[in-house]
VOPAGU-2260 file (C-alpha; in pm, 1 decimal, decimal comma):
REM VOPAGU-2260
SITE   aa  ch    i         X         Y         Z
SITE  UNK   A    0    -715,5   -1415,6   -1562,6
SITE  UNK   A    1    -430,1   -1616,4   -1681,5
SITE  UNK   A    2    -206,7   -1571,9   -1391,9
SITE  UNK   A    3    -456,7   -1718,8   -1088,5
SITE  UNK   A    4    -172,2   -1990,1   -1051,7
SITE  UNK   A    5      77,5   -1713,4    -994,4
SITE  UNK   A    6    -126,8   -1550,0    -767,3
SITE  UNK   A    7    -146,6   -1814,1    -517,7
SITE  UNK   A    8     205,8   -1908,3    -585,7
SITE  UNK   A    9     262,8   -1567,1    -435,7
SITE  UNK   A   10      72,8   -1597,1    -138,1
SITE  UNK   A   11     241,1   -1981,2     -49,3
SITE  UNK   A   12     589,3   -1830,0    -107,4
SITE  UNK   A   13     514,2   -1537,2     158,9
SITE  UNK   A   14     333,9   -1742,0     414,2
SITE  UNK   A   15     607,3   -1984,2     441,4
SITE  UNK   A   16     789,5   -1694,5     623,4
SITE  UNK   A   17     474,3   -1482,1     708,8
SITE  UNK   A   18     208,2   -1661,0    1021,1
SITE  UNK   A   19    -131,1   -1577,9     998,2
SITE  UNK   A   20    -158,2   -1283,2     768,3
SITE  UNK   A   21    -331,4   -1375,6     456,2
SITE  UNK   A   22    -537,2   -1071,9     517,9
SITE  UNK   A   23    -217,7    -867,5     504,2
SITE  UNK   A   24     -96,0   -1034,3     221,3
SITE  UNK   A   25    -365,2   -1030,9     -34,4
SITE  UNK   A   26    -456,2    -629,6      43,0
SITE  UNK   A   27     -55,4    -573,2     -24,4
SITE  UNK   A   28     -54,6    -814,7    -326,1
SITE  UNK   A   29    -349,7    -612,9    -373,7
SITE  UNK   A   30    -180,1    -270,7    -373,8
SITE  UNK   A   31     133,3    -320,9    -601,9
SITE  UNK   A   32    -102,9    -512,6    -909,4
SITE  UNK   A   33    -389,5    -213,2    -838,2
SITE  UNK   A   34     -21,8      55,9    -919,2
SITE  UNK   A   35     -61,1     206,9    -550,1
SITE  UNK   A   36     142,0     193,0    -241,8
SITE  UNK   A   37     103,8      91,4     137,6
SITE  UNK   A   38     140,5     249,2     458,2
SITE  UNK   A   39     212,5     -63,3     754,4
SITE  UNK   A   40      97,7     133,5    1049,8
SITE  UNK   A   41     156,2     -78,6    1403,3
SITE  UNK   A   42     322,5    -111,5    1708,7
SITE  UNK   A   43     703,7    -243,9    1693,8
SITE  UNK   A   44     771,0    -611,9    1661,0
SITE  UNK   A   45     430,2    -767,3    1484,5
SITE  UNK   A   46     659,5    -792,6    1134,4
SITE  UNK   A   47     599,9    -480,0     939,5
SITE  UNK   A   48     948,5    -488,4     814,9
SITE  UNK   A   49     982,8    -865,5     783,7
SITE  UNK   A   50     655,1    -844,4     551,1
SITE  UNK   A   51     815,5    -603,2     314,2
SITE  UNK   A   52    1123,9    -810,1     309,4
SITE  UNK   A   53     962,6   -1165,7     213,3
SITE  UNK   A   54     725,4    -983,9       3,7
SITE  UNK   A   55    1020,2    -863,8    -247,3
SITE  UNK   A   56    1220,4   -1146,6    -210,3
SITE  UNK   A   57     892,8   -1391,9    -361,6
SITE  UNK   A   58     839,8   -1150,4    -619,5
SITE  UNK   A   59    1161,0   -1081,9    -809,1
SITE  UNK   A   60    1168,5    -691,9    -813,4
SITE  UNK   A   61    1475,2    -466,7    -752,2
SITE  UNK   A   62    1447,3    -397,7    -376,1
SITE  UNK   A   63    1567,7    -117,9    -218,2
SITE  UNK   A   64    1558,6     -16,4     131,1
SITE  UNK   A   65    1564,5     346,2     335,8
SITE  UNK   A   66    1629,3     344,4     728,0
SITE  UNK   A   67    1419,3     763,6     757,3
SITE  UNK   A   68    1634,7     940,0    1005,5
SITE  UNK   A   69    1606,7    1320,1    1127,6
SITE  UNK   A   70    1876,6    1380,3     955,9
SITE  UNK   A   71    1815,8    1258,9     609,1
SITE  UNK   A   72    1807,9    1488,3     291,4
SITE  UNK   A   73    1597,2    1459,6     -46,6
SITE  UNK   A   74    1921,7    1378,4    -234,3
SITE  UNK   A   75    1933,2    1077,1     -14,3
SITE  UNK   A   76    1635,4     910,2    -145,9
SITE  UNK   A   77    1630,2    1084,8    -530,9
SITE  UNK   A   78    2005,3    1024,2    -560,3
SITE  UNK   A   79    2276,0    1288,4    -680,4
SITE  UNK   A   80    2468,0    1411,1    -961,8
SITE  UNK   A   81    2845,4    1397,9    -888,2
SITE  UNK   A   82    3098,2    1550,8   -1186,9
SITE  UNK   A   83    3345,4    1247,0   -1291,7
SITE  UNK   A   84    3669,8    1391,7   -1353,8
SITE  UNK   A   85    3775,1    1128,1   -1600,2
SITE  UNK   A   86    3513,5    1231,6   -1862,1
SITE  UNK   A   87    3488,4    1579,5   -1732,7
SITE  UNK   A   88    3122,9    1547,3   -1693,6
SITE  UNK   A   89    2833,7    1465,0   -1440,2
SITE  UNK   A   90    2706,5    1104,0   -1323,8
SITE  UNK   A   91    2410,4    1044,6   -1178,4
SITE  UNK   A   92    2431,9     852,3    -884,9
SITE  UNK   A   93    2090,2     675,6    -799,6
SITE  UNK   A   94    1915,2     686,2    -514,8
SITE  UNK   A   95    1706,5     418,0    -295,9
SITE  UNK   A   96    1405,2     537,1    -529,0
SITE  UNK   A   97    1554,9     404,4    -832,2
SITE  UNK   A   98    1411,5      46,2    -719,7
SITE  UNK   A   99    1091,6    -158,1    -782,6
SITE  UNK   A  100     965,9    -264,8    -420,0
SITE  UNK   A  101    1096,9      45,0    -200,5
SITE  UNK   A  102    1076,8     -16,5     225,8
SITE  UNK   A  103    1028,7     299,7     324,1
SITE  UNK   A  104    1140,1     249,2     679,2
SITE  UNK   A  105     987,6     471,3     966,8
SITE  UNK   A  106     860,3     715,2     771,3
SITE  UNK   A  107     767,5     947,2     964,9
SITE  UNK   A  108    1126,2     968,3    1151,1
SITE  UNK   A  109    1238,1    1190,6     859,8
SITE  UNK   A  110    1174,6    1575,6     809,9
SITE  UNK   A  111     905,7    1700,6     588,6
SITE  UNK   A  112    1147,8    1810,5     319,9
SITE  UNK   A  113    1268,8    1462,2     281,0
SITE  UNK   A  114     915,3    1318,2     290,8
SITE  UNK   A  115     855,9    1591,6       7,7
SITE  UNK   A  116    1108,2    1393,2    -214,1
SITE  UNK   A  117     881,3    1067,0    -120,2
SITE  UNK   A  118     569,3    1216,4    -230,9
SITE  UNK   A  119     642,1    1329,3    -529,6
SITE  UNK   A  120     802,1     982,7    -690,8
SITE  UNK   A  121     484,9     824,1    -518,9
SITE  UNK   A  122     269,1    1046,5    -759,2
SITE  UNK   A  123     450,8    1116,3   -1060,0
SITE  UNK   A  124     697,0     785,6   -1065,5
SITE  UNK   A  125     937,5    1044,0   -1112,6
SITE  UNK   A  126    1193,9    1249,0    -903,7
SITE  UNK   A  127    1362,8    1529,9    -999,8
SITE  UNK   A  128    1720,9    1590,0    -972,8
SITE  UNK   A  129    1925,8    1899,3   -1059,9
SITE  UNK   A  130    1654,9    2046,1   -1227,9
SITE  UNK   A  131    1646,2    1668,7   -1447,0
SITE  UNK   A  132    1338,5    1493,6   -1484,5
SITE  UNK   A  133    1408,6    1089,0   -1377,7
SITE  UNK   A  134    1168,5     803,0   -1471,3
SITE  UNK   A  135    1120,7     560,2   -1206,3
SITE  UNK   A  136    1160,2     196,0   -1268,0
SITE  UNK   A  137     811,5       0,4   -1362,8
SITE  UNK   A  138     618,1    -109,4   -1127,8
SITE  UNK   A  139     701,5     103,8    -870,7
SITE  UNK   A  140     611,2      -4,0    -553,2
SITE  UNK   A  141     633,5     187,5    -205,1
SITE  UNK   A  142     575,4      11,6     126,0
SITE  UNK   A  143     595,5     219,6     443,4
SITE  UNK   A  144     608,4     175,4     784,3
SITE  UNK   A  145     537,8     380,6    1087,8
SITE  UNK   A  146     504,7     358,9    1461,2
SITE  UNK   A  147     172,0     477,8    1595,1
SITE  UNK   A  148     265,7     451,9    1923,8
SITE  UNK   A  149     579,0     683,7    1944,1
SITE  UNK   A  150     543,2    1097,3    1869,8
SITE  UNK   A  151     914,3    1207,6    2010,1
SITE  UNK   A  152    1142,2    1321,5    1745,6
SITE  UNK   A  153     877,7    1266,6    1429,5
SITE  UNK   A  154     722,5    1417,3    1206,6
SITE  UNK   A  155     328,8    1334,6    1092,9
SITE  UNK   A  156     304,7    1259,4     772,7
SITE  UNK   A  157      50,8    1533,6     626,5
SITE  UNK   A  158    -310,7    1479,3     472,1
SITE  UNK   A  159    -146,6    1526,8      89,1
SITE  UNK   A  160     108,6    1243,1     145,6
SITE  UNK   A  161     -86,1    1006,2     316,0
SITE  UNK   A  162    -385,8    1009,3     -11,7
SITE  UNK   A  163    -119,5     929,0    -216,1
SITE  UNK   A  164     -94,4     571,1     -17,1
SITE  UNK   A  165    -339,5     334,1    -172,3
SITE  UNK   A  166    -426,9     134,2     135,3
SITE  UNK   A  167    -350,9     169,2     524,3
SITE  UNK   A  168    -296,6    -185,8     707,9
SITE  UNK   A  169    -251,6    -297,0    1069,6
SITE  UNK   A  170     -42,1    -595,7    1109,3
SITE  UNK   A  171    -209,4    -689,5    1465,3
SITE  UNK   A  172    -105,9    -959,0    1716,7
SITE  UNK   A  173     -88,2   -1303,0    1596,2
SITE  UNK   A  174    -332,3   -1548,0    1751,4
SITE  UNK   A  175    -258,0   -1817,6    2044,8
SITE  UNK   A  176    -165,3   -2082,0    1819,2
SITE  UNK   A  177     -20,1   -1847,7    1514,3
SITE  UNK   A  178     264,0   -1745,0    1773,2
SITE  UNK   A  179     375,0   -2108,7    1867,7
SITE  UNK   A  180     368,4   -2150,3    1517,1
SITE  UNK   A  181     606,8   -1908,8    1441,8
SITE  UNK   A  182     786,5   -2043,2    1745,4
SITE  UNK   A  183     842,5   -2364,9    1542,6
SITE  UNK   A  184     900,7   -2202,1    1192,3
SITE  UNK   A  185    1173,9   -2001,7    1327,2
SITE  UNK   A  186    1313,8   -2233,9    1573,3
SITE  UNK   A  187    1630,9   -2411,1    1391,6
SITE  UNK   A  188    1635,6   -2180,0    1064,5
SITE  UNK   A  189    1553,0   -1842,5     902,8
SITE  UNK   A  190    1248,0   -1921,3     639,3
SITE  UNK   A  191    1368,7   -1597,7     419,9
SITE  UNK   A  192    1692,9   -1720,1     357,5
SITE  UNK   A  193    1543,5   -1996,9     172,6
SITE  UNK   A  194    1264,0   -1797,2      14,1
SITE  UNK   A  195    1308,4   -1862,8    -397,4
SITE  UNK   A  196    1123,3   -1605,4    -598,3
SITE  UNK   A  197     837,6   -1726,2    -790,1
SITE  UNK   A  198     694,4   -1449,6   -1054,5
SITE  UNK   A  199     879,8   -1211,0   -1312,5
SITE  UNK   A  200     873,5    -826,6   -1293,3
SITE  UNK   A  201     762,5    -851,9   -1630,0
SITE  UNK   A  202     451,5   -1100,5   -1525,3
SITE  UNK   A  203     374,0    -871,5   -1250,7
SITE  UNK   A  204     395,0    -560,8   -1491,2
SITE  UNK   A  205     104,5    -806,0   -1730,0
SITE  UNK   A  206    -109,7    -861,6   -1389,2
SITE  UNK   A  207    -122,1    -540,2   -1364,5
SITE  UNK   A  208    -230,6    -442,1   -1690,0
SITE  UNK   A  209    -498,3    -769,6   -1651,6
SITE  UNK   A  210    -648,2    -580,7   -1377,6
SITE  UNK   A  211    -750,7    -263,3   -1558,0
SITE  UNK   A  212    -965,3    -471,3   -1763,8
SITE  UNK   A  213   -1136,0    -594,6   -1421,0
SITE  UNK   A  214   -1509,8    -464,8   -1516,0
SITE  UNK   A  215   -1680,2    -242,4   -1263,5
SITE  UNK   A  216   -2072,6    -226,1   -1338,2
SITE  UNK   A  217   -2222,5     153,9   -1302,4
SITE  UNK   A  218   -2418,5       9,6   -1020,5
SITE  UNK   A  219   -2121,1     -79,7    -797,6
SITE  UNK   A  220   -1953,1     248,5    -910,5
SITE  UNK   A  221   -2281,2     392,9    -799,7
SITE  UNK   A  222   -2217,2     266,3    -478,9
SITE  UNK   A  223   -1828,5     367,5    -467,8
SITE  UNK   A  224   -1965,1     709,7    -465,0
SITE  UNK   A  225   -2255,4     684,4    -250,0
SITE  UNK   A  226   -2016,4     566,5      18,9
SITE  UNK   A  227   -1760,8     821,1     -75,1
SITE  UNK   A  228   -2007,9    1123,9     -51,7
SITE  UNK   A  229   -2124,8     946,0     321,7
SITE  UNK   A  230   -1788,3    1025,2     448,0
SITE  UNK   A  231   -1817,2    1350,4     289,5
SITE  UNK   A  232   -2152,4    1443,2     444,6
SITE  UNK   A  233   -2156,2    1249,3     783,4
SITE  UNK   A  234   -2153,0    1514,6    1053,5
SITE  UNK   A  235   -1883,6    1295,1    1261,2
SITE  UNK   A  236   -1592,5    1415,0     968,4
SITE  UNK   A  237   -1417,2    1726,7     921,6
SITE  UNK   A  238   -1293,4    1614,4     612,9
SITE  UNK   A  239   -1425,9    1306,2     403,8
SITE  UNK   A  240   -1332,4    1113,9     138,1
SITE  UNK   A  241   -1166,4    1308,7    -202,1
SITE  UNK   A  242   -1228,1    1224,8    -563,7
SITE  UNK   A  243    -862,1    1021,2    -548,2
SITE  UNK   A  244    -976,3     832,8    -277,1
SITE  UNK   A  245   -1290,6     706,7    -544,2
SITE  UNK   A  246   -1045,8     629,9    -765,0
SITE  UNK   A  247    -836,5     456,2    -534,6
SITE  UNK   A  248   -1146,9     235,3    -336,9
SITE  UNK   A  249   -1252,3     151,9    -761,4
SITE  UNK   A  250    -905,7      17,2    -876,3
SITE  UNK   A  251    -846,7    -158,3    -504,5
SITE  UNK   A  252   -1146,2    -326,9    -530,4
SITE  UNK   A  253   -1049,0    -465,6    -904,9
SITE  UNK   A  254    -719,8    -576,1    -800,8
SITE  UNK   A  255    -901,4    -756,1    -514,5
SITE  UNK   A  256   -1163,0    -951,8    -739,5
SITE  UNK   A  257    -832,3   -1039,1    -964,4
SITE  UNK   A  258    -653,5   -1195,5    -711,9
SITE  UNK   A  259    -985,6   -1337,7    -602,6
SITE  UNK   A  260   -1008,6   -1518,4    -970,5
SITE  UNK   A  261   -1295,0   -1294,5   -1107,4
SITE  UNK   A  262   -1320,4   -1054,7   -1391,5
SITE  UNK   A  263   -1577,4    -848,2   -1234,9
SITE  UNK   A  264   -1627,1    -621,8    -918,6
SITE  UNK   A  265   -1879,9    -703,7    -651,8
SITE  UNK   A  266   -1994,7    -480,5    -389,6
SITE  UNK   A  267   -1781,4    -751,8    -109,3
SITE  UNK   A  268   -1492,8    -647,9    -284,0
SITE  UNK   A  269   -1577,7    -259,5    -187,9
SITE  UNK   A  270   -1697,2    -359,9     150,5
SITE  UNK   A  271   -1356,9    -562,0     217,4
SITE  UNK   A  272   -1154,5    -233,9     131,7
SITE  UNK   A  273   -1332,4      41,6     231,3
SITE  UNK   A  274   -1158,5      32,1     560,4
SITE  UNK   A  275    -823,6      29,9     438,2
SITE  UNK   A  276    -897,6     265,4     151,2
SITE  UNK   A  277   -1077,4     563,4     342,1
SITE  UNK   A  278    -897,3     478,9     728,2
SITE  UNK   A  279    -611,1     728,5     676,8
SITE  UNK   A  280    -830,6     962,6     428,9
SITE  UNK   A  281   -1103,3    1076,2     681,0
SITE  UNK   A  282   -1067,2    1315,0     961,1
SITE  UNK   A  283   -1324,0    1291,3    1232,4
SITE  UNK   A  284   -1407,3    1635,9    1405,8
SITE  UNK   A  285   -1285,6    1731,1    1766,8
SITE  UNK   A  286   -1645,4    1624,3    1926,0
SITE  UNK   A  287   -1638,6    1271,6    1747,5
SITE  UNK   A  288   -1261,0    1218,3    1853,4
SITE  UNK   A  289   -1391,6    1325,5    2231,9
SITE  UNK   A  290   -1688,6    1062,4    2196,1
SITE  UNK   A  291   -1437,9     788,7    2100,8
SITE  UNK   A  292   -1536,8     737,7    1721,1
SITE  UNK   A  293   -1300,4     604,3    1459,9
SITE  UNK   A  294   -1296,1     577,5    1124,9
SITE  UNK   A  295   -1356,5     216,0    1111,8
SITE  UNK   A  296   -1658,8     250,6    1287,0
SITE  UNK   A  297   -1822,1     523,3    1072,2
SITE  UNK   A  298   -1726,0     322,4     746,5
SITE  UNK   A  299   -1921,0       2,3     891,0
SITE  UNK   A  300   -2174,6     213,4     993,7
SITE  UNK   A  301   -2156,3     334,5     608,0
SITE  UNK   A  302   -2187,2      46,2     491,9
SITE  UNK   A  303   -2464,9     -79,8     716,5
SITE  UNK   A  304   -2698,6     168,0     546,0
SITE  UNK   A  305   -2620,0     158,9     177,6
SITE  UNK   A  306   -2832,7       7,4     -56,0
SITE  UNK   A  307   -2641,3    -261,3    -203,9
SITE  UNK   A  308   -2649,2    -369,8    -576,3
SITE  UNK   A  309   -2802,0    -644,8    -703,5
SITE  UNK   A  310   -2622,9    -958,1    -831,0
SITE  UNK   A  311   -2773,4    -897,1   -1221,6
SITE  UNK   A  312   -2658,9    -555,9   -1198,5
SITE  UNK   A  313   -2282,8    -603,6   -1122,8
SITE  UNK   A  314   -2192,3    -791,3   -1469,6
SITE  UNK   A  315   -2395,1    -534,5   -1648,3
SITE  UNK   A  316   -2211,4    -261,9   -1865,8
């Protein structure tokens, strides 16, 4: 746990441009030391874009940015091989994906094909190009947004592409006095301009290495699965929870007790994710969608009734 001082360093640089979101920011800090990705779902103007862009500059990562259009092709985002007449050979040319911290902007603006191209360097760390097999950058870190609110002219994102997103967060409105404090903050300057990076890639790339040795007891991975196989059987979903989504709520949850300054996973670290974790996984069935269900209120109900683990049992082996 030797970088808890980074950590927080992290989390002051961001909220010195960022009002009110420390929720926000620790399940994204969460995300890029846990190796996943984030989907910022919410209505225009609550900072979705702004978060992604403070977020890169306090960590200092190659940043690259895509602006999805209907228009867009694969070689747009994987880059292109162009033949150099000087050398009498071909060049790759990079693309947007050949960054650490990609904004994948509007995502679901762009056509299938193109999100195609997305998914696969999300899963593999890899795109292909020409037939050529190209190694992402390390770490590799994808934060997309999307409008939830707007359905002219896009294009869902399908079941396959949104598993392969770690964790689903909704900025929300800030409070009363959260928005006449970022009246103030923004009055006379612009906070990112003067945003100084304050960790290495290569400290983040050790973080995240720290975290896999984050211990999860068999009881809490008992009840990782327990809740996983309630999505699975609860008569409200078509289609529950899959065995990447119990890998994905396990290594979310020990990124979350690392940031949190622990070595060990307790079952508050599973409840605090769930939501985020299994929101975008779980499809609830024509009836439950009619009664006015949602996900988030089958996974509290989830957790309401599981057992929990006791507080011997978590540090045990």
């Amino acid at each position: 746990m030797s970088y808890r001082p980074a950590i927080q360093s992290i989390i002051n640089a961001i909220e010195t441009v960022i009002v009110g979101k420390e929720d926000v920011i620790a399940k994204s800090l969460t995300a890029l030391l846990a190796g996943g990705h984030v989907l910022l779902e919410d209505v225009p103007g609550v900072g979705k874009t702004m978060l992604v862009r403070t977020f890169s500059r306090a960590i200092d990562l190659d940043f690259k940015r895509v602006q999805f259009t209907p228009d867009m092709l694969p070689s747009d985002l994987t880059g292109i091989s162009m033949y150099n007449q000087k050398t009498k050979e071909f060049e790759y040319r990079p693309g947007p994906l050949m960054g650490n911290i990609v904004l994948a902007d509007e995502i679901n603006r762009t056509s299938p094909k193109t999100q195609s191209a997305l998914l696969e360097a999300m899963a593999e760390r890899s795109v292909t190009v020409d037939g050529e097999v190209k190694i992402l950058p390390s770490p590799f870190f994808v934060m997309a947004t999307q409008n939830p609110i707007e359905h002219e002219g896009t294009y869902p994102l399908p079941e396959a592409q949104l598993d392969r997103f770690l964790l689903k967060i909704e900025m929300g409105y800030p409070s009363f006095n959260e928005e006449i404090a970022l009246l103030t903050r923004f009055e006379k300057a612009e906070p990112l301009e003067a945003l100084q990076s304050v960790i290495t890639k290569h400290e983040v790339e050790q973080m995240q290495r720290e975290v896999r040795d984050v211990h999860v007891s068999s009881a809490v991975k008992q009840y990782i699965v327990r809740l996983i196989h309630e999505s699975r059987n609860d008569p409200n979903t078509y289609l529950g929870g899959s065995p990447r989504a119990t890998l994905a709520l396990m290594k979310a949850a020990q990124a979350w007790a690392y940031i949190h300054n622990r070595d060990f996973v307790l079952p508050d670290d599973v409840k605090a994710l769930a939501g985020s974790v299994l929101g975008h996984r779980i499809l609830l069935t024509a009836e439950a969608r009619y009664k006015g269900k949602t996900t988030d209120q089958l996974v509290k109900g989830w957790l309401d009734t599981l057992p929990v683990p006791m507080d011997r049992e978590v540090k045990e082996v």
